[in-house]
C-alpha positions, 0 to 999 in steps of 0.5 A: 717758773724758771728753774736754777737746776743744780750743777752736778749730773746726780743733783739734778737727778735727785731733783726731778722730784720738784719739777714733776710736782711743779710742773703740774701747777706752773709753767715750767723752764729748767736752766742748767749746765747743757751737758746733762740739761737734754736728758730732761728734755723729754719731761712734759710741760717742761721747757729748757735753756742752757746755762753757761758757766762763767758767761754772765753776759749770755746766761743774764740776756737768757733769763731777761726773756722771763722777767715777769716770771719766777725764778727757783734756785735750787742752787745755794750760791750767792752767785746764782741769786744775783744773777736772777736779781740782775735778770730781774725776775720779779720772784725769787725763791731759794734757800737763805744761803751765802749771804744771799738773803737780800737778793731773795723775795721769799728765802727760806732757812735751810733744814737743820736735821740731816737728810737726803739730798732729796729732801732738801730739794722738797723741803724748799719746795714745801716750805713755798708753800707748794704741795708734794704729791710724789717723792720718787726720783724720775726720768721721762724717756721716749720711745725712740730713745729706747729704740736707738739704744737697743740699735746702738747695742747691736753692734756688740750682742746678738738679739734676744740672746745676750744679756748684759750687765753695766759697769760705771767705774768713775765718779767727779768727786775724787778717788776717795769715791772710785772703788779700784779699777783692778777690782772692776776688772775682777769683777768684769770677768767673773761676770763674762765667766757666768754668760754675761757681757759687760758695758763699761760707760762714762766720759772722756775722762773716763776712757782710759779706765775703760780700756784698762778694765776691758783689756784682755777680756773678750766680752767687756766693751769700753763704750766711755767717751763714745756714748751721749746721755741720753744714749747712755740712759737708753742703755740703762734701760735695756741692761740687766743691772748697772754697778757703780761707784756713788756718781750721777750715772748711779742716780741716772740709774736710780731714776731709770729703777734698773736694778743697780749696786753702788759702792760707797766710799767716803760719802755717805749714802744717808745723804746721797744715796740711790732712791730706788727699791732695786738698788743695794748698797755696799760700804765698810762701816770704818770709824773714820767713814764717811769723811766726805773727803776727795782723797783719803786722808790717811792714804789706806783708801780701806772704806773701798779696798775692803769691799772685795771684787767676790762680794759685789759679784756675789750680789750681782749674781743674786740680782740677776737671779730674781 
């Protein structure tokens, strides 16, 4: 079975639960966008193949190779199902969305009462008539990627002595979901006030925000932009807590079950929050939130800036105690 995985980090990772439980009772190849598609490299029984965005010659010639196979989308494009359609796949599963229907051997009807993004994914999946033995979110890690996480880390602490606390400032989706940068690094510091260090992780496109955060702060390093995935997940592991806006590296977390914070702005963490029993959540229950919007529409921003730097080191230091 060929599966289609969602284009989004945190998406993909609220669908580990389907390929666990596939992979048990099919031939598993996990086709999505290659900048997060290794991290699932190390899952057994499972293979994987890049897709790549707007390369419809190279992405149909990839999946010809599984014609006699079936393909899952767990993606609701019409796009999407057409290209499985041109590929040929002799089954194609999926929600009836986008006009897709024709295009499906067996479509289902989206669910209509609200739930987790997860359960979407297993909703689908049960719906084809499979069985869910786990719901939990999962990632599959090996042992030297462990390993060269911690040899990663010692460049910045000295064994057995130094613990460490990630900060995860950005988010894809817009500002309306990136809690201020000033805040984290009020946050940062109180930290390196009670003993710990502080990694700042994420992309290129997070570098700068790194920088700023860490300035002027003698144990908070900028690691954005100089880490890969599976590298930042390694670390992960090795950290004491991980405290970040509502992103995928919060979902990478969840699935890794370190302890975590995530700071809700305008999502709603019903939908999409960390499916770990060691995270907390932090929001400001406004009238007009959630909005799901990229950008606050009124301009005050107040579902962030009211969730005050002292309060979420309040709860960071009560996580860290335990």
């Amino acid at each position: 079975m060929v599966i289609r995985i969602p284009n989004w980090l945190g998406d993909a990772l609220m669908a580990t639960p389907v390929y666990d439980n596939l992979k048990e009772v099919e031939i598993i190849t996990l086709f999505g966008p290659p900048s997060f598609l290794t991290l699932f490299e190390d899952f057994p029984k499972v293979e994987t193949a890049p897709y790549y965005k707007g390369d419809f010659s190279t992405n149909l010639a990839t999946l010809r190779k599984y014609r006699r196979d079936k393909g899952l989308l767990l993606t609701n494009s019409f796009s999407s199902a057409w290209l499985f359609f041109r590929a040929g796949l002799k089954e194609r599963y999926g929600y009836r969305t986008d006009m897709r229907g024709l295009l499906l051997t067996k479509g289902i009807s989206p669910p209509k009462e609200k739930m987790h993004q997860r359960d979407k994914y297993l909703y689908l999946v049960e719906k084809l008539g499979y069985n869910i033995k786990s719901r939990d979110l999962i990632l599959y890690l090996r042992e030297e990627k462990k390993a060269k996480a911690k040899s990663f880390l010692g460049r910045y602490l000295t064994p057995e002595k130094d613990n460490f606390v990630i900060l995860a400032p950005g988010a894809a989706f817009g500002p309306a979901k990136r809690w201020p940068e000033p805040f984290f690094k009020d946050l940062a510091k109180r930290l390196n006030q009670e003993g710990f260090k502080v990694f700042i992780i994420g992309g290129p496109q997070e570098e700068k925000m790194g920088s700023f955060i860490a300035e002027g702060l003698n144990h908070t390093h900028n690691l954005c932009g100089k880490t890969e995935l599976s590298l930042l997940a390694g670390l992960l592991t090795h950290a004491k807590l991980l405290i970040s806006n509502d992103s995928g590296l919060m979902h990478l977390a969840a699935a890794l079950r370190i302890p975590q914070i995530a700071i809700f702005g305008s999502t709603d963490p019903e939908l999409t929050g960390p499916l770990n029993p060691r995270a907390r959540i932090l929001r400001i229950p406004l009238p007009c939130a959630p909005c799901f919007r990229r950008r606050c529409p009124k301009g005050h921003y107040r579902c962030l800036t009211e969730i005050k730097p002292q309060v979420v080191f309040g709860e960071a230091i009560e996580l860290l105690q335990k």
